[in-house]
C-alpha positions as CSV (number, residue, x, y, z in Angstrom):
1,X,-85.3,-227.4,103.8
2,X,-83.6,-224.0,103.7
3,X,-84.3,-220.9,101.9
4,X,-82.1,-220.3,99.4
5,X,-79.0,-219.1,100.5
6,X,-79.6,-214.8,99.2
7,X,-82.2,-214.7,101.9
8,X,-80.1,-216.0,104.9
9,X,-77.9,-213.8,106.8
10,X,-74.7,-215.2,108.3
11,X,-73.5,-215.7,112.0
12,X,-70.0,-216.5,113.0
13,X,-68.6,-217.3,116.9
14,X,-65.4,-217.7,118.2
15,X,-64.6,-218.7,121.6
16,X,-60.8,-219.2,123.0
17,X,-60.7,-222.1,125.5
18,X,-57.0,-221.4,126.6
19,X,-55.7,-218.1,127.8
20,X,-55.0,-215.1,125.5
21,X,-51.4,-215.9,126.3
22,X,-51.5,-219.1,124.6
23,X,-52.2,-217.5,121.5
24,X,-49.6,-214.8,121.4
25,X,-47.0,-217.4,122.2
26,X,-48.1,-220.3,119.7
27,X,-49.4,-218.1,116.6
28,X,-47.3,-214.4,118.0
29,X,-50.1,-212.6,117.7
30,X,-53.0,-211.4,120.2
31,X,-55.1,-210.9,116.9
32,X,-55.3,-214.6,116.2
33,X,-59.3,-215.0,116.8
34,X,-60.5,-211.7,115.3
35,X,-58.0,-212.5,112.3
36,X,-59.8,-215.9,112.1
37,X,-63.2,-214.2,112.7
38,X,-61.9,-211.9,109.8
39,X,-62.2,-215.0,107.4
40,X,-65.2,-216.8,108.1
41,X,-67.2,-213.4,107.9
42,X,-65.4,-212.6,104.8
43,X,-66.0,-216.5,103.5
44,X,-69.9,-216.1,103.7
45,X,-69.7,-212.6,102.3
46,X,-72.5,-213.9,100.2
47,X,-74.9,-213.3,102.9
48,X,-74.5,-209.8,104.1
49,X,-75.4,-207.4,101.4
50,X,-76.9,-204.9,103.7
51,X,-74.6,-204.6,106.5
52,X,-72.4,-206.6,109.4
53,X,-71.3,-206.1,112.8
54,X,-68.9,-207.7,115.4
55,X,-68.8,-207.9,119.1
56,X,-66.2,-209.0,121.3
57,X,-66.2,-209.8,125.6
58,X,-62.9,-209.9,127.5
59,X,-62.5,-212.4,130.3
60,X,-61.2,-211.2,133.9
61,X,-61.3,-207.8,133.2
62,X,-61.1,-205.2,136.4
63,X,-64.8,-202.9,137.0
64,X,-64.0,-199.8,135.5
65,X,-62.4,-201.1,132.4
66,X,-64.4,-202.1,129.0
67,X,-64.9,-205.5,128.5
68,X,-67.9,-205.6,125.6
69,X,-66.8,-203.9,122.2
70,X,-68.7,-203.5,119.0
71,X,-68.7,-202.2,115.5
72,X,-71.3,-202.6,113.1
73,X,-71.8,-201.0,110.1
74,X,-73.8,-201.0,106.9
75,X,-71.3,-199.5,103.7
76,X,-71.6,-200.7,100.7
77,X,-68.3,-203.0,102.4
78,X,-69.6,-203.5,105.7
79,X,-66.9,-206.5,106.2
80,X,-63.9,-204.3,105.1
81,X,-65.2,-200.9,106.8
82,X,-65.5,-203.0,110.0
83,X,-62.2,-204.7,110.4
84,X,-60.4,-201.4,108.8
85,X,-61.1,-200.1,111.8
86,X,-60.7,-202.4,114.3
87,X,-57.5,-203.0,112.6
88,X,-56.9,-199.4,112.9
89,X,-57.3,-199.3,117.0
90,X,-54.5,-202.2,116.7
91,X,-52.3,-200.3,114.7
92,X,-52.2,-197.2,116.9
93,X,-51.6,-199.3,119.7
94,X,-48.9,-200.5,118.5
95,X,-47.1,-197.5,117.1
96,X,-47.5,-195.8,120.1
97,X,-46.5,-199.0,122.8
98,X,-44.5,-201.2,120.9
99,X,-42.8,-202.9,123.6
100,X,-46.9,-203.9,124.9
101,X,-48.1,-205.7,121.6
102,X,-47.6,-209.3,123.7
103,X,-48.7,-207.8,127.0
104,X,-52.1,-209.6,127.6
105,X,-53.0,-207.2,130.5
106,X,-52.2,-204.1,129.0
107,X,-53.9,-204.9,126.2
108,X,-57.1,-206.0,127.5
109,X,-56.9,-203.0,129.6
110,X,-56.5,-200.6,126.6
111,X,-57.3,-201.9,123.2
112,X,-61.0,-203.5,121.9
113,X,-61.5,-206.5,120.7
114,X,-58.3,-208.5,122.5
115,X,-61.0,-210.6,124.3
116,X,-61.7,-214.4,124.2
117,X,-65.5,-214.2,122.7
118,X,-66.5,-212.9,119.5
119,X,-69.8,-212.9,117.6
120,X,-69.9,-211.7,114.2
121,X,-73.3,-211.2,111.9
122,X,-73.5,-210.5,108.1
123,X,-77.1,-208.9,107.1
124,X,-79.7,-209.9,104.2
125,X,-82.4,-207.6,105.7
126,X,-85.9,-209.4,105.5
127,X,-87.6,-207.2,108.0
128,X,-87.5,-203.2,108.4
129,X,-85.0,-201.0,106.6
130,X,-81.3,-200.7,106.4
131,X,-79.7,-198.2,109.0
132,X,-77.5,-199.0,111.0
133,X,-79.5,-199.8,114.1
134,X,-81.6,-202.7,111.6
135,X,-77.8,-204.0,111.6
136,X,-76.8,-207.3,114.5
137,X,-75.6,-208.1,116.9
138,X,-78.2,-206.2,119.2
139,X,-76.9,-205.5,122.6
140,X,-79.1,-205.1,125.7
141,X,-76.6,-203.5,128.2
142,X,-76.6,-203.7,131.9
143,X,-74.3,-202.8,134.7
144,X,-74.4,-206.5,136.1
145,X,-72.5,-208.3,134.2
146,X,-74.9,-211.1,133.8
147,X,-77.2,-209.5,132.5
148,X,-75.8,-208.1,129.3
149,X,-77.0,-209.7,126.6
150,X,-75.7,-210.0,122.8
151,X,-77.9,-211.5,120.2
152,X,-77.3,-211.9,116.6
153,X,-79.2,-214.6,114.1
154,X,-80.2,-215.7,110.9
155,X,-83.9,-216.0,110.8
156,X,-87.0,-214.8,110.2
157,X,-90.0,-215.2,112.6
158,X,-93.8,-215.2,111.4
159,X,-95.4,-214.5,114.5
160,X,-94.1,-211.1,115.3
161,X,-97.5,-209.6,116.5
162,X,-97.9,-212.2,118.5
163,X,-94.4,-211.9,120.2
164,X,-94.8,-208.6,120.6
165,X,-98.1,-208.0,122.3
166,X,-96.5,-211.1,124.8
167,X,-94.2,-208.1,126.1
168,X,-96.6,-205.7,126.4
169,X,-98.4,-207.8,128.5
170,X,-95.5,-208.7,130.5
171,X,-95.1,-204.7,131.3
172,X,-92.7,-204.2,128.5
173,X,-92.8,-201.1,126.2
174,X,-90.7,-202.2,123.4
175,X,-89.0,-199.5,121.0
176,X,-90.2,-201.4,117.7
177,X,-91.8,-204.2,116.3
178,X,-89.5,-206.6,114.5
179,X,-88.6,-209.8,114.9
180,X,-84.9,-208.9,116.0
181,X,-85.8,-206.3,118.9
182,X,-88.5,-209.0,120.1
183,X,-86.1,-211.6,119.8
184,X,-83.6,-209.6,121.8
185,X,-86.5,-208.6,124.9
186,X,-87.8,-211.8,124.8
187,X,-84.7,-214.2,126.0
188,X,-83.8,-210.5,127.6
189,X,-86.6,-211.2,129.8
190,X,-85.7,-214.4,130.7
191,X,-82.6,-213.7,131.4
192,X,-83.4,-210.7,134.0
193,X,-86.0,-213.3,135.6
194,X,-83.2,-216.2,136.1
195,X,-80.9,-213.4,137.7
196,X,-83.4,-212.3,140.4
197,X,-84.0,-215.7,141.4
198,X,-80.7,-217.1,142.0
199,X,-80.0,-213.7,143.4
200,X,-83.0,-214.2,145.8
201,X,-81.5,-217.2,146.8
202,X,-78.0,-216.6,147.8
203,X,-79.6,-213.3,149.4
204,X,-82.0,-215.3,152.0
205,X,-78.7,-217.8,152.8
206,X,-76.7,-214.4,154.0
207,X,-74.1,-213.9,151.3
208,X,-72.6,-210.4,150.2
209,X,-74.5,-208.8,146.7
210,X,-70.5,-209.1,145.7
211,X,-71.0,-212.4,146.0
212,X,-73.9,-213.3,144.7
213,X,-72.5,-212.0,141.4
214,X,-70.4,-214.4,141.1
215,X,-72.6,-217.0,141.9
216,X,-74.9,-215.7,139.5
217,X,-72.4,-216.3,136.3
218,X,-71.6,-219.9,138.2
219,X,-75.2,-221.4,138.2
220,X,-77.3,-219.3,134.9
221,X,-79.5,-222.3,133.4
222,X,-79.1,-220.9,129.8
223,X,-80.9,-223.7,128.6
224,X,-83.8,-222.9,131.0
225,X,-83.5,-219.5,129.7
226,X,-83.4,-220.2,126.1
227,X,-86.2,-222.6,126.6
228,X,-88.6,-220.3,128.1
229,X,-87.5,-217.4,125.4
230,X,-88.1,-219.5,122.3
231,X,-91.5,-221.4,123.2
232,X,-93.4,-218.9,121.3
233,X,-91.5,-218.8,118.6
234,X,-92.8,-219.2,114.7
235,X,-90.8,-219.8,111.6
236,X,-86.9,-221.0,111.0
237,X,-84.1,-219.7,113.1
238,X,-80.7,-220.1,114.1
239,X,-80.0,-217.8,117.2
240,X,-76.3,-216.8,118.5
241,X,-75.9,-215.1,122.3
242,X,-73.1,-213.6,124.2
243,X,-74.0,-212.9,127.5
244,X,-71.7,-210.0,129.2
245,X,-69.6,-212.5,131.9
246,X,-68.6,-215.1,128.6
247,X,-71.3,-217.9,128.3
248,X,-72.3,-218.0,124.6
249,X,-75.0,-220.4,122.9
250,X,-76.8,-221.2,120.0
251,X,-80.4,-222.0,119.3
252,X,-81.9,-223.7,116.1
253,X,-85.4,-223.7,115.6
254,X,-86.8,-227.0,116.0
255,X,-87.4,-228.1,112.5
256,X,-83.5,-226.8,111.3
257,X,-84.9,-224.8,109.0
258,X,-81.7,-222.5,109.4
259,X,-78.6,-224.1,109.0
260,X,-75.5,-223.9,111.8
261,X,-72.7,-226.0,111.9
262,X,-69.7,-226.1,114.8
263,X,-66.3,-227.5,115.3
264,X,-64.4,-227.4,118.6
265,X,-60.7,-228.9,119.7
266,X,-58.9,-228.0,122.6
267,X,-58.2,-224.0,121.4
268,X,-61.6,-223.1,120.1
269,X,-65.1,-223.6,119.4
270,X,-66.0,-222.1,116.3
271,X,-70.2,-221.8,114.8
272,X,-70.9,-220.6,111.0
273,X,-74.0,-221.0,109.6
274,X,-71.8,-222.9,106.4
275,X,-69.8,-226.1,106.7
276,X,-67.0,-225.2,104.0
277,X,-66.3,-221.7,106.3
278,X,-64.7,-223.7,109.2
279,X,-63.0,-225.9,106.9
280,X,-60.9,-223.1,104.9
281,X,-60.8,-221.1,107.7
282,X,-59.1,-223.7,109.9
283,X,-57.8,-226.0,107.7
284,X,-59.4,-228.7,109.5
285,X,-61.3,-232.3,107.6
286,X,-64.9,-231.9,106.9
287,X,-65.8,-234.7,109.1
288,X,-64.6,-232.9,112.2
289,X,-67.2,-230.4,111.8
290,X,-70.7,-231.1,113.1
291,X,-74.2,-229.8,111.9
């Protein structure tokens, strides 16, 4: 069974299967997944008393230009004071470039959170205090792409210690010890390890570090990954990742202790931790979305 409900926090995912275009020509807007990520944050409000945050990855985006954005924030709104200023960034935009608001390029190139990948997190802290860093999603930033990570999740482990003298022991010096930060260095870890090897591979058979990048975001085992990260782990969980060249996943702990439900058609996937979320959100029959 679950805890009740005031002790959860609250994920929320988006990801767009079609091109940004689609979505400026079908619903005229390039806002349509951040106004939908908007409501199913805003529908489990419930859950984050202490603080939310959102992130967001653009697709095809040059080097140079920023393709990971986030806000996070822990007012006594943390929804509203989050979106008001996202919505802000939009609304500048457009003031200033009104003939661009449609322009998928120019928007990506200038504007956050016009990507196709979102990750959203509402806070019920159950560990450590209540700034702003205690706030998800985490990020663990790197200049390869594939090895940016985003991690946000509703659970609390019981073997922190534990967790945490493993990446000491690894070589790691860890900033804190909470369950979120080991969390974050553990499939981190994992992660950097599945890089080097694939990279090792392509390297011995000749091919350009250029490359090899790509092949690295072609051929990650995230389940491998995940797999390794969580074998250690104690106590309920449902886990949500970005990682920085747009593969996403969630992990539930093996017992579903920590509810997570999806639904996906040919536009988007979508992942809440409730049911009725999607639903309202999407307008979409219950039976279409899956635990």
């Amino acid at each position: 069974m679950s805890d009740p409900i005031k002790h959860e926090c609250g994920i929320a995912m988006i990801r767009l299967l079609k091109p940004l275009d689609f979505y400026i020509k079908k619903y005229g807007t390039a806002m349509y997944a951040l106004n939908k990520m908007y409501l199913l944050m805003e529908k489990q409000h419930n859950r984050g008393q202490d603080g939310a945050g959102i992130v967001n990855i653009k697709f095809d985006v040059e080097p140079g230009d920023r393709y990971i954005s986030r806000y996070r924030s822990n007012n006594s709104q943390p929804i509203k004071d989050i979106f008001d200023k996202i919505n802000n960034k939009f609304r500048k935009a457009y003031q200033k470039h009104p003939d661009k608001i449609k322009d998928v390029e120019w928007l990506k190139k200038n504007v956050a959170f016009t990507g196709e990948l979102f990750l959203g997190h509402l806070r019920y802290g159950t560990f450590g205090g209540n700034s702003i860093e205690n706030c998800h999603p985490f990020l663990r930033q790197n200049n390869w792409m594939t090895k940016n990570l985003v991690v946000a999740g509703n659970f609390n482990l019981t073997n922190v210690d534990e967790l945490f003298d493993i990446l000491v022991d690894i070589g790691q010096h860890p900033k804190e010890k909470s369950d979120t930060v080991t969390v974050l260095e553990k499939i981190g870890h994992f992660l950097d390890v599945e890089n080097q090897e694939i990279f090792d591979k392509y390297k011995a058979l000749g091919y350009s570090r250029v490359e090899i990048s790509e092949l690295i975001a072609k051929d990650l085992n995230i389940q491998k990954i995940l797999r390794n990260s969580s074998a250690d782990w104690d106590g309920g969980y449902a886990m949500a990742g970005l990682i920085g060249h747009g593969d996403a996943f969630v992990l539930r702990d093996p017992s579903g202790i920590r509810p997570t439900f999806f639904y996906q058609d040919d536009e988007v996937v979508v992942v809440t931790s409730e049911r009725p979320t999607i639903q309202t959100a999407f307008n979409v029959p219950i039976e279409t979305i899956h635990e």
